[in-house]
MARFIMI-159631 format. One record per residue (C-alpha): residue number from 1; x, z, y. Coordinates in pm, 1 decimal. Layout:
TORDREN   n       px       pz       py
TORDREN NUM        X        Z        Y
...
END
This chain:
TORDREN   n       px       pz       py
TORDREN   1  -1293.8    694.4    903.3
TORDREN   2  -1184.1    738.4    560.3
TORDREN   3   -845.0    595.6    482.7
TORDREN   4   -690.1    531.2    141.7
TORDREN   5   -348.1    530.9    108.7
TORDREN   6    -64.1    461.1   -160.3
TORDREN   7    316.4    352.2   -168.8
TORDREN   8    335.8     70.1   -488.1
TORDREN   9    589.2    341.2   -647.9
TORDREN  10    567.8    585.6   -919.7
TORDREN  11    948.0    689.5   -805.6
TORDREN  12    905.8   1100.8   -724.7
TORDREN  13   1135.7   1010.1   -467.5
TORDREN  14    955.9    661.4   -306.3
TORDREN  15   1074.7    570.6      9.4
TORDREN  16    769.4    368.5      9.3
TORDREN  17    581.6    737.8     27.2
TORDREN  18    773.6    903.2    264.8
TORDREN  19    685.7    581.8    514.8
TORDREN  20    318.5    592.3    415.3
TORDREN  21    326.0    996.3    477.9
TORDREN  22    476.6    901.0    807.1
TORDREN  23    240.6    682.6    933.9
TORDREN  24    -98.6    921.3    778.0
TORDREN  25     92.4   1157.7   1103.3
TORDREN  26   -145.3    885.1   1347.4
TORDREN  27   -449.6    934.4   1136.8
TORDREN  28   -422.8   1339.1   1140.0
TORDREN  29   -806.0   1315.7   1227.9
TORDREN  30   -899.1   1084.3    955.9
TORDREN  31  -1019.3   1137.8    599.9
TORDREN  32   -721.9   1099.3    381.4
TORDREN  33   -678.7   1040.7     31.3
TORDREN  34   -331.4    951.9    -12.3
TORDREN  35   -297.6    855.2   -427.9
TORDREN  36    -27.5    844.0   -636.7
TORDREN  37     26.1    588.9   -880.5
TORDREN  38    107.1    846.7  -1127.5
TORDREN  39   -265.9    908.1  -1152.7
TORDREN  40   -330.8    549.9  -1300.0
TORDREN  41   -110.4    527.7  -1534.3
TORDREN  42   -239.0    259.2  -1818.6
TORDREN  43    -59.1     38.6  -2102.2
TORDREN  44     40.9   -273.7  -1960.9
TORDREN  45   -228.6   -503.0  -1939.2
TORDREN  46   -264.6   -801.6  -2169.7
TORDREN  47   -606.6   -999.6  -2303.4
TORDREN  48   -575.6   -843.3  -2631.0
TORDREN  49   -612.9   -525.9  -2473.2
TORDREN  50   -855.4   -564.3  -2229.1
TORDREN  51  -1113.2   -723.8  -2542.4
TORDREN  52  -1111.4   -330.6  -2644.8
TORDREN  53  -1241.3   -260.8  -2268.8
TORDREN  54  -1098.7   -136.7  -1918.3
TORDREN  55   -887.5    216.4  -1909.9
TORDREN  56  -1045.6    467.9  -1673.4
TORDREN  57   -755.7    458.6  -1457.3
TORDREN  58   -843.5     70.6  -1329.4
TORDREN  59  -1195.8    199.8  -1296.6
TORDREN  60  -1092.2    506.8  -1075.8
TORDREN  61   -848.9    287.3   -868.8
TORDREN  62  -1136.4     72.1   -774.5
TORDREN  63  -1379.4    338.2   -697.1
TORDREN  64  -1087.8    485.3   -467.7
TORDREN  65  -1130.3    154.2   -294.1
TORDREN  66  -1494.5    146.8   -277.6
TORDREN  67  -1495.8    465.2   -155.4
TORDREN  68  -1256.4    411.5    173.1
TORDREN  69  -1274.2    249.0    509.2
TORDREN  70   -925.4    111.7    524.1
TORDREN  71   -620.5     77.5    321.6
TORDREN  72   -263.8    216.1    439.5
TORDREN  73    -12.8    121.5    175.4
TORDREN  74    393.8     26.3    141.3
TORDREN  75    483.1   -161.5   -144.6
TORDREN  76    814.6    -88.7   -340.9
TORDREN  77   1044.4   -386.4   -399.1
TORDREN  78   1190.7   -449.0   -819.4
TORDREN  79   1363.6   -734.7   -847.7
TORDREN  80   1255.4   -914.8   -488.4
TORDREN  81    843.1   -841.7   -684.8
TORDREN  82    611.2   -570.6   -718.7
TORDREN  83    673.7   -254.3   -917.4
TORDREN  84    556.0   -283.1  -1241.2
TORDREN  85    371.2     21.3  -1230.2
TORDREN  86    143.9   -133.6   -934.2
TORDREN  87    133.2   -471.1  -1071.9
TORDREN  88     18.5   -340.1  -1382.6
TORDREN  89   -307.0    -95.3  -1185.2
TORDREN  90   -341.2   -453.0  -1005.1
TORDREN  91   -370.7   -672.5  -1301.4
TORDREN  92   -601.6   -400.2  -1442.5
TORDREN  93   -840.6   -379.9  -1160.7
TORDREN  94   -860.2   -741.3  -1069.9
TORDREN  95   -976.5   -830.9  -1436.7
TORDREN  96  -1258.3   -564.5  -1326.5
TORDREN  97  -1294.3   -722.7   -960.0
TORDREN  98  -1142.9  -1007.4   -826.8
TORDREN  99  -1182.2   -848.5   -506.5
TORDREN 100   -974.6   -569.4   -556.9
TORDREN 101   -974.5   -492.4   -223.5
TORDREN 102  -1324.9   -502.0   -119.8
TORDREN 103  -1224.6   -631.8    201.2
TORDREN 104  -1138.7   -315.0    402.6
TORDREN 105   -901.4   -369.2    668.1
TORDREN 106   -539.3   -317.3    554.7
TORDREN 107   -216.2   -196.0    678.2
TORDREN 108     31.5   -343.1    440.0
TORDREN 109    358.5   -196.1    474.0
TORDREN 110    686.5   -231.3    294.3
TORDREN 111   1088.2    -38.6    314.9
TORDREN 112   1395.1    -78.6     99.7
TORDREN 113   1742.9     52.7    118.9
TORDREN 114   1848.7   -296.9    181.3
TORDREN 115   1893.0   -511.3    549.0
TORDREN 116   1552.8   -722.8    443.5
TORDREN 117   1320.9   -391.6    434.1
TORDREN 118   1101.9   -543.8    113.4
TORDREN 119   1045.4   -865.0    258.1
TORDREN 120   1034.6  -1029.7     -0.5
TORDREN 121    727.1   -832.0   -190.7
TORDREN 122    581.2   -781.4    173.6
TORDREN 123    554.1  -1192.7    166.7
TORDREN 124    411.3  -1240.3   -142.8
TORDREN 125    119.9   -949.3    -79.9
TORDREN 126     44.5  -1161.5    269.9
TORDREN 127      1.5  -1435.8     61.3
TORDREN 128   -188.3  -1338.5   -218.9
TORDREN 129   -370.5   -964.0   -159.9
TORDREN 130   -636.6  -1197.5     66.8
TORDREN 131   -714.3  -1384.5   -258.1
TORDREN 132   -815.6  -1058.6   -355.8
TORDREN 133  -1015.8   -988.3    -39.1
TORDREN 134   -748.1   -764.0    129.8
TORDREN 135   -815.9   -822.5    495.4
TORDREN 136   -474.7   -727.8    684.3
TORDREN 137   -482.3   -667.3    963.7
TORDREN 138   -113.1   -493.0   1028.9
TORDREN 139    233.3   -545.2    806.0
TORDREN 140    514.7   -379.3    861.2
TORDREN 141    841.4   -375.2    764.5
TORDREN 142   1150.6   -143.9    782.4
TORDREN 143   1447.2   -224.6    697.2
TORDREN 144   1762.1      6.4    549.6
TORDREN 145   1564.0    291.1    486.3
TORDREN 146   1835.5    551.6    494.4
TORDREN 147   1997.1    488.5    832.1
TORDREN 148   1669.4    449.4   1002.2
TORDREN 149   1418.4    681.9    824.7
TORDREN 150   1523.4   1100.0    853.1
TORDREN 151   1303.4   1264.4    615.7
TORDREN 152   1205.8   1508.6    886.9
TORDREN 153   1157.0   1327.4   1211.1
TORDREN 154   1046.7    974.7    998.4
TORDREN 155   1144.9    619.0   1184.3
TORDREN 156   1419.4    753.7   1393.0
TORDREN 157   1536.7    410.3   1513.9
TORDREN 158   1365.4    331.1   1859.0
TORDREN 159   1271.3    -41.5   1875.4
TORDREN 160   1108.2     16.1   1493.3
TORDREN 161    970.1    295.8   1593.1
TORDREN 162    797.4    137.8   1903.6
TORDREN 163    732.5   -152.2   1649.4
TORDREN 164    523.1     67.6   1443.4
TORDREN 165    354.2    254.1   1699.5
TORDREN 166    228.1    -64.9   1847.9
TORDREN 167    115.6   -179.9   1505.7
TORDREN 168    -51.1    161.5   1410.5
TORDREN 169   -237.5     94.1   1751.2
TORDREN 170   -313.6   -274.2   1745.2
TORDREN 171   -420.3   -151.2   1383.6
TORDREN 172   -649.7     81.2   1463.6
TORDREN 173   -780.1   -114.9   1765.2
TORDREN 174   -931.0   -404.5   1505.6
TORDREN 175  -1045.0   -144.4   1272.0
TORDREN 176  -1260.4     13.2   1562.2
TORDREN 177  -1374.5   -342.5   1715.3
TORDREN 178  -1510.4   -412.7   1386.2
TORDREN 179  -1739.6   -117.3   1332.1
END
């Protein structure tokens, strides 16, 4: 199985990466290519821009996509949104695809320093990444990053931690009933 994964961050620091990092631990025997967002950097989109043609970036981003059996990514939380910096590879690549995600199964993830864990971006991707033929089949959420992520032993509060596992599971479970 070939997994593509990403935190919606281009923060050196992203909690959103250390949580994705955490969870590749389950897929040790997987292809992994985790990205960073870094790589696909592009000016902001706008219709004036996109006359001129697509940046390489959206192109690459896509192809990433194409090129994997399921998504594992956590989405950073500005301003109860996206990042801009993934919004922007979004916007990009669905003026390429509308199906942006090709649908591969997804496990959509999300963390913040706050009590709420990114639930606010977490609900708007579960509402609109199927538009763009994301099939989820896993979210999770984790809440007050700092007091229950350790940067060395990952989720170190219990009940998420059994959370997870049984997601990364049940996960993985629908990924192999549908091959």
């Amino acid at each position: 199985m070939k997994i593509l994964a990403f935190a919606g961050s281009t923060s050196s620091t992203s909690i959103n990466r250390e949580l994705v990092k955490f969870v590749l631990k389950d897929f040790q025997d997987e292809e992994i290519n985790l990205i960073d967002l870094n790589d696909f950097t592009m000016p902001v989109f706008s219709v004036d821009l996109e006359k001129k043609g697509f940046p390489d970036e959206a192109h690459g981003f896509l192809k990433a996509i194409e090129e994997c059996d399921v998504i594992i990514c956590s989405l950073a939380e500005h301003n109860r949104s996206y990042s801009s910096a993934f919004k922007n590879v979004f916007d990009w690549s669905s003026r390429i695809n509308v199906k942006v995600f090709q649908n591969k199964p997804m496990l959509l993830m999300s963390t913040s320093p706050g009590g709420y864990g990114g639930g606010n971006v977490m609900n708007t991707a579960k509402t609109f990444f199927p538009q763009f033929a994301a099939d989820i089949k896993e979210t999770f959420s984790l809440p007050k990053f700092y007091e229950n992520f350790d940067m060395e032993s990952g989720v170190i509060n219990p009940d998420m931690l059994n959370e997870l596992k049984g997601k990364i599971q049940n996960f993985k479970n629908q990924v192999k009933a549908n091959d």
